[in-house]
C-alpha positions in Angstrom: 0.0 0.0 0.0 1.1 3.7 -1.1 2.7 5.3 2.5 3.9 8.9 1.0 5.6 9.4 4.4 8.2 7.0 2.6 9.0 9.4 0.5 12.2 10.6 2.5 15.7 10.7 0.8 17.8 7.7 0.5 20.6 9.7 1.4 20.2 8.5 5.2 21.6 5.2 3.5 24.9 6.8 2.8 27.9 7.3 4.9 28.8 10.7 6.5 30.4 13.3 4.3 33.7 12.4 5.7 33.4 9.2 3.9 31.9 10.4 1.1 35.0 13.4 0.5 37.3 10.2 0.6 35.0 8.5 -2.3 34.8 11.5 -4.5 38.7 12.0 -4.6 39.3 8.6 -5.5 41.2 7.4 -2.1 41.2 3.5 -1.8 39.2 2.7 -4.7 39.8 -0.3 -6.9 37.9 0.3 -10.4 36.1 -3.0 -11.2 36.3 -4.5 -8.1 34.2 -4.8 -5.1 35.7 -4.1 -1.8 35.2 -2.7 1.8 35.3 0.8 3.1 36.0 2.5 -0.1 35.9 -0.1 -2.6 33.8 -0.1 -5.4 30.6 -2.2 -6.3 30.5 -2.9 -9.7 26.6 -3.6 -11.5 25.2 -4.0 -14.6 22.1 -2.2 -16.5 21.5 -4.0 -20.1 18.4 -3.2 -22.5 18.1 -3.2 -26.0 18.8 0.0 -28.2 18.6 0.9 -31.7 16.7 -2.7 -32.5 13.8 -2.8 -35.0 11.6 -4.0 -32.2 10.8 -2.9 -28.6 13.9 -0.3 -27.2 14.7 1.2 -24.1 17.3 2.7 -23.9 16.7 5.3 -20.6 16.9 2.3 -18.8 21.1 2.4 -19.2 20.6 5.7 -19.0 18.7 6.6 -15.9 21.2 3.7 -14.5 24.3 6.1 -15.5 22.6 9.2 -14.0 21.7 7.2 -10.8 25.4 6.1 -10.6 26.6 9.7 -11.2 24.3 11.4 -8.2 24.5 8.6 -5.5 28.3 8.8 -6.2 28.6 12.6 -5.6 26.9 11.8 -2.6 29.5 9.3 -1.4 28.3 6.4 -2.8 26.2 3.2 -1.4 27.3 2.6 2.2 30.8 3.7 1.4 31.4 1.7 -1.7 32.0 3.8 -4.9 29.2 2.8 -7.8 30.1 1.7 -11.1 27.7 1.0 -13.7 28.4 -1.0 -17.2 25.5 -0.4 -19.5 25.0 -3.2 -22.4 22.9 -3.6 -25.5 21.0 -6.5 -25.3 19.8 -5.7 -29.0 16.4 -7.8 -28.4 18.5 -10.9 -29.6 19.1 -14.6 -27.2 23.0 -14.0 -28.4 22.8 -10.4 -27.3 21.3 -11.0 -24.0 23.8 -14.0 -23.4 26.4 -11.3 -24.2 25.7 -8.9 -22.0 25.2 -11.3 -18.8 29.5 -12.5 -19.8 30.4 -9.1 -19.8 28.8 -8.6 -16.0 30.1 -11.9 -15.3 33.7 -10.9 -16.8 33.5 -7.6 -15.3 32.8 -8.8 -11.9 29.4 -7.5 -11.3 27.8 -8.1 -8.2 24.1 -7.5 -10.2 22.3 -6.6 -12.4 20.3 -3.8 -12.3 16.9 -2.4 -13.8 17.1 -4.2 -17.6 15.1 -5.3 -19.9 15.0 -8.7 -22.0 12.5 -10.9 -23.6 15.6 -14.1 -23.6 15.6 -15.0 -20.2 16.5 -18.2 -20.6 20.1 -16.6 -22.6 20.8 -14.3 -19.7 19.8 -15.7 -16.6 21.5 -19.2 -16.5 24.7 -17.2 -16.9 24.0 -15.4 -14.3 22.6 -18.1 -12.2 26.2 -20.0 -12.7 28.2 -17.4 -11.3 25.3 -16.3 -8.3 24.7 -13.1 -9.6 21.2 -11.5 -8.2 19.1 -10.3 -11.7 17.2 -6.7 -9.5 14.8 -5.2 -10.9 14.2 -6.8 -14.5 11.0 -5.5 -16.7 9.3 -8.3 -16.5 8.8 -9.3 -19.9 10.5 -12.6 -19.7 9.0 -15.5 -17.5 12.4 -16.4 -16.2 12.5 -13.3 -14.1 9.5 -14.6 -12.2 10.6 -18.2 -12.0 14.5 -17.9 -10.9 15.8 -17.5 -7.5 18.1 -15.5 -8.4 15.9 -12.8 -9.9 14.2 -10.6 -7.5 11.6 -8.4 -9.5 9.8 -5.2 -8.3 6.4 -5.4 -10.6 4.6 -8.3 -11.7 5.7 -7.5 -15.1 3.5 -8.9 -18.4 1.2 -10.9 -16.0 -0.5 -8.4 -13.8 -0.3 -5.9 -16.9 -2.3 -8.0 -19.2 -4.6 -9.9 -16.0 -5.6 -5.8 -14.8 -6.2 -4.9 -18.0 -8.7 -7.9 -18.0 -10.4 -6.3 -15.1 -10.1 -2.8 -16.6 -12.2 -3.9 -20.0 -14.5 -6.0 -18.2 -16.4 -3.4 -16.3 -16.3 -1.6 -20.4 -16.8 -4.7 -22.8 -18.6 -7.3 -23.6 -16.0 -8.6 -26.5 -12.3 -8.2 -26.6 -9.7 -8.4 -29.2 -6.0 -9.0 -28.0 -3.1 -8.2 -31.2 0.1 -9.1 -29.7 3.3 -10.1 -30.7 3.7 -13.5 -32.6 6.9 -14.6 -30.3 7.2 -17.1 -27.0 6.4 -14.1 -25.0 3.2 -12.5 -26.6 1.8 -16.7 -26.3 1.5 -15.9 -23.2 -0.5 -12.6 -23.0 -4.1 -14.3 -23.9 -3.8 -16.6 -21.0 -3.4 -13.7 -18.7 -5.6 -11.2 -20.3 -8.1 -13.8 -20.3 -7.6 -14.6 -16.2 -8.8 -11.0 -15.8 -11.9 -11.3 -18.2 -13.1 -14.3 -16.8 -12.9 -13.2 -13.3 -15.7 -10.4 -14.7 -17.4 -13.0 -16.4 -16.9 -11.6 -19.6 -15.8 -14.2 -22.8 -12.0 -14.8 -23.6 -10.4 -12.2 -26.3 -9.9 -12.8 -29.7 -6.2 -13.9 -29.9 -4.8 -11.7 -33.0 -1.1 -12.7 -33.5 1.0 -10.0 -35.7 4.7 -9.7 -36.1 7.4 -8.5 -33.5 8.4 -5.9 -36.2 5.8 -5.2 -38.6 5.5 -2.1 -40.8 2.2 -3.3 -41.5 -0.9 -4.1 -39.4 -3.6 -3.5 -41.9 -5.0 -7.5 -41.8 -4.4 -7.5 -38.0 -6.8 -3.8 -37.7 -9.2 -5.7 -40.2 -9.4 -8.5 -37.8 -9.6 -6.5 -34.7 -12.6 -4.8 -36.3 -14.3 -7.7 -37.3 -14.2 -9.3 -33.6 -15.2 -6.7 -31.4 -18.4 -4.9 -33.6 -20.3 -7.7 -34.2 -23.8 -8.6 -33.4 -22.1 -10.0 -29.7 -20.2 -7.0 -29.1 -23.5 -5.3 -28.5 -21.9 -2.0 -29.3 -19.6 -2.5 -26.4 -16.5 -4.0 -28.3 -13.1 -3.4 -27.0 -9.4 -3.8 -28.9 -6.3 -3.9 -26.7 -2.9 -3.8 -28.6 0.4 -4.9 -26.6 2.9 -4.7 -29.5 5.6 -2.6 -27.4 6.7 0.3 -29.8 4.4 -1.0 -32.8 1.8 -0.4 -30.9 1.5 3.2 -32.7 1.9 1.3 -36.1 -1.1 -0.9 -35.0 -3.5 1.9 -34.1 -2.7 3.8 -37.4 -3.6 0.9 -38.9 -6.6 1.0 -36.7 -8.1 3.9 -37.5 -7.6 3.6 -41.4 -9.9 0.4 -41.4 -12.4 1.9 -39.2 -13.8 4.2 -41.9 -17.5 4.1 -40.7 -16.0 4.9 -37.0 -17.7 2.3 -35.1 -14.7 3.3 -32.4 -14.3 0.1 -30.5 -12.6 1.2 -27.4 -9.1 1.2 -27.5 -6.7 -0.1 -24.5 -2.8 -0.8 -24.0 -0.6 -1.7 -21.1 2.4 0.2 -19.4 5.3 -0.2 -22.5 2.8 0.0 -25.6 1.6 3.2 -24.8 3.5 6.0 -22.7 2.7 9.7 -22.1 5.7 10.9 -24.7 3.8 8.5 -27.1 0.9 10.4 -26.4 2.6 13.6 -26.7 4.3 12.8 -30.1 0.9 11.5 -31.7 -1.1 14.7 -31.2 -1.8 15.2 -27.0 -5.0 16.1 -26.8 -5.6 15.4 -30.7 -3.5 12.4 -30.2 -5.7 9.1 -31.5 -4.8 7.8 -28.2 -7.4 9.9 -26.5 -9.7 8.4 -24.7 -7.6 5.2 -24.7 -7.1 3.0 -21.4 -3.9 2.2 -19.9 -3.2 -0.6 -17.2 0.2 0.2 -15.2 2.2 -0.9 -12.3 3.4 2.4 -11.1 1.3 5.7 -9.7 0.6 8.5 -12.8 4.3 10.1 -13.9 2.6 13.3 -12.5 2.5 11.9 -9.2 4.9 13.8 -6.2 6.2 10.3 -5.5 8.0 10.3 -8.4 10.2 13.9 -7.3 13.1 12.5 -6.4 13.5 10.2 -9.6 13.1 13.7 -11.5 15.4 15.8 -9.5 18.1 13.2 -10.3 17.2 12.9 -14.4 17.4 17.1 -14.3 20.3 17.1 -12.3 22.6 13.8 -13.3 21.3 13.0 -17.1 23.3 16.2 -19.0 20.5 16.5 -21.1 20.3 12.7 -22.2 16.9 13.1 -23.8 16.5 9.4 -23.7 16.1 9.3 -19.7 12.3 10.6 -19.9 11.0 10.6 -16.2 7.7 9.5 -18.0 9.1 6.1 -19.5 8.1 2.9 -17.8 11.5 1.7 -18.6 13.7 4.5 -16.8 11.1 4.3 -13.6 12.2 0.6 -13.7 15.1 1.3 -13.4 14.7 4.0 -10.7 12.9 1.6 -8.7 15.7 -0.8 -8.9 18.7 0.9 -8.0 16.5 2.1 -4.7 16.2 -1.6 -4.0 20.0 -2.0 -4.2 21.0 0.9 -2.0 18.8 -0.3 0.4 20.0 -3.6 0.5 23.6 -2.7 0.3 22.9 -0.3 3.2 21.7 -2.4 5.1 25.5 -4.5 4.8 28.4 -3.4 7.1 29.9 -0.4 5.7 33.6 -2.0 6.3 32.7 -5.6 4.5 33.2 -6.8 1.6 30.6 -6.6 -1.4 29.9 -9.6 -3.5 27.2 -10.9 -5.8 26.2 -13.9 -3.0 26.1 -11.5 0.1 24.0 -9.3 -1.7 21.6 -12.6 -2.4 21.6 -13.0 0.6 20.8 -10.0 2.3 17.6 -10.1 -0.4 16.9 -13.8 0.2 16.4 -13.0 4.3 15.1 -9.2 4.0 11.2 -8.5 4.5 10.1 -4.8 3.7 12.2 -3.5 1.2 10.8 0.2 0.5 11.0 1.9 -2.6 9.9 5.6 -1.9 5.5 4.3 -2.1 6.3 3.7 -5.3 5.2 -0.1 -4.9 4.4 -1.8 -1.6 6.8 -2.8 0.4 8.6 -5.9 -1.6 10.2 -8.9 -0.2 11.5 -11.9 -1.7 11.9 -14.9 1.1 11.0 -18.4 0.6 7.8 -17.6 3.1 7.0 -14.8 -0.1 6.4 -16.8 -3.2 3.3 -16.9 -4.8 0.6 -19.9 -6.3 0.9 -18.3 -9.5 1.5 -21.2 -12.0 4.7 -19.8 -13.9 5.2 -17.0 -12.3 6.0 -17.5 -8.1 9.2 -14.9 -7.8 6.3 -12.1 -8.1 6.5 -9.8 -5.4 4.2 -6.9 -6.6 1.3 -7.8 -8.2 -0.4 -4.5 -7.8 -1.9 -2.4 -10.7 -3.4 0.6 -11.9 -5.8 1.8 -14.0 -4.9 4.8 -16.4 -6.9 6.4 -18.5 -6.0 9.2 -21.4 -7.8 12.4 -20.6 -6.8 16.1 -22.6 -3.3 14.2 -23.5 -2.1 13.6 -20.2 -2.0 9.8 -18.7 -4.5 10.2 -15.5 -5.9 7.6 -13.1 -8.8 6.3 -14.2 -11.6 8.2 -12.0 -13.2 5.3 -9.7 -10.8 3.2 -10.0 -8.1 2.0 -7.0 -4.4 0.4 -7.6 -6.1 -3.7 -7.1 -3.8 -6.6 -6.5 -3.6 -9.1 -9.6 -2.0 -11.5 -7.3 -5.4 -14.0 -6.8 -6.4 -13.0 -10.4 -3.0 -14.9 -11.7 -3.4 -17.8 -8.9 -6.4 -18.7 -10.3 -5.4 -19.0 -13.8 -3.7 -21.9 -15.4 -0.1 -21.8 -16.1 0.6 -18.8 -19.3 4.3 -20.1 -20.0 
């Protein structure tokens, strides 16, 4: 539950400024390494960038802004912060690429990234004990490995709220998603939601990763949600990451006699510089509903994260305080200080204590901007597929004058029993 008294600085995790005037010059530190008083804790933040698919690349970048501020504050309980950043390029070899490098690089984690392969990066990882913080949540790995300790529900409370969002709306759905392992799962958890309302499973509508054109895909999308069982109450929900837009334009081409089924997304396909770009409050994406895991971008929770883009980024346009990818990774790297600060300031660093310390450590806080998350053995979840989930909580956005607002009525709901209750999605 939201507790905006948490919203204090996580500077009272660092050391005093004595310590942190010895960090800044540079006394004791041993780049690459992990150490005690004064070493320095080396992480990893990989996502893919430039790809022809989904990117996000202010992930690496609100990682390399977070490592320049906590630095000139004297680092994370006295250890110096260095972060690699990786291009994952949305391929199995480039995730498997990046985890070496952490692995080569001694990295004690990674850090708020994003991959669909998680079977390339996290076995890697898993050989060498290195804690995965933080992923996106768009590989099923991330919920299923020990060794990954995530801080959303990722794909399956996205796509099992945004059941529960179009139910109380529609009376027919029509799910285009990706054509890839991932997207096959999507209608088994959009589905969980629907049926929970009582309201019939989506049309399944697959389309490709990278398309340029979703004409046949709009067609069919049409067709599904405005016939005689749509009763006028037909609803399309596109989860195609950044084709999403490409979709919708599609969309509203085919729709020449404007029957306007509503339109819906998740948190990823649709973003408030998305909106923005496409028009604002001409943007087609008006009116459009949104399921998320995070409070609105406009919400004071999320001040600190912004004082730290406009004071740490240097104008890297790519680390938008809006992006679902860079509040990720915000979100992470508070659950790393944390845990490192709650290690002895004079010991050693490595990948297993830091395991550890997550393993044993109930109420990890993260500013209110998700409850408080813990990943013990006494934590894991009945969710078929999906038991590392911490966070199952969701909530429901809704485009209103081109800003991304919560849905009026509507409170943040735990998809936690809505995914226990559905068979297994991957």
């Amino acid at each position: 539950m939201t507790d905006r008294r948490r919203t204090t600085s996580l500077s009272r995790t660092f050391l005093a400024t004595a310590m942190g005037a010895c960090l800044v010059a540079g006394c004791g530190l041993v780049p690459g390494g992990s150490g005690g008083s004064g070493g320095t804790i080396t992480v990893m933040t990989f996502a893919p960038i430039g790809t022809q698919a989904t990117n996000m690349p202010g992930m690496p970048g609100m990682a390399k802004a977070y490592e320049r501020w906590v630095n000139a504050k004297g680092g994370i309980n006295g250890h110096k912060l260095r972060v690699l950043t990786c291009n994952e390029k949305n391929t199995p070899t480039g995730a498997a690429d990046c985890a070496r490098q952490a692995i080569a690089e001694k990295a004690v984690a990674v850090v708020g990234s994003y991959s669909q392969h998680g079977r390339a990066f996290m076995a890697p990882l898993e050989a060498e004990g290195i804690p995965f913080i933080g992923g996106y949540g768009v590989s099923s790995e991330e919920f299923e490995s020990t060794l990954s300790y995530p801080v959303n529900g990722g794909q399956p409370v996205l796509l099992a709220g945004a059941g529960h969002q179009l139910a109380k709306t529609c009376t027919q759905v029509a799910l285009v998603r990706p054509d890839t392992l991932a997207g096959d799962a999507m209608p088994v958890l959009l589905n969980a939601g629907l049926r929970a309302n009582k309201v019939p499973d989506s049309a399944d509508i697959r389309a490709a990763e990278d398309g340029a054109d979703y004409t046949a895909e709009a067609r069919e999308a049409l067709t599904d949600t405005t016939g005689p069982a749509a009763k006028d109450r037909g609803c399309v929900t596109a989860v195609l990451g950044e084709r999403t837009e490409t979709f919708l334009d599609a969309f509203r081409r085919t729709d020449e006699k404007r029957k306007k089924p509503q339109i819906a997304s998740v948190l990823g396909s649709v973003s408030q510089a998305l909106v923005d770009r496409t028009g604002g409050r001409e943007s087609p994406f008006e009116g459009a509903y949104l399921t998320s895991w995070y409070p609105v971008s406009g919400d004071p929770l999320w001040g600190p994260m912004r004082k730290v883009i406009s004071e740490r980024a240097f104008g890297d346009d790519t680390v938008d305080p809006d992006d679902s990818g860079t509040q990720t990774t915000w979100i992470a790297y508070t659950v790393l200080s944390e845990i490192v600060g709650r290690l002895k300031a004079d010991e050693d660093v490595t990948a297993r204590k830091i395991a550890k310390a997550l393993n044993q450590t109930a109420g990890v806080q993260t500013g209110g901007l998700t409850p408080e998350l813990s990943w013990r053995d006494q934590d894991v979840r009945a969710v078929a597929g999906f038991p590392r989930i911490s966070n199952g909580r969701v909530t429901f956005q809704v485009v209103q004058q081109g800003r991304l607002v919560a849905q009026p009525g509507e409170e943040p709901q735990d998809m936690t029993p809505t995914l226990e209750a559905a068979p297994r999605a991957a």
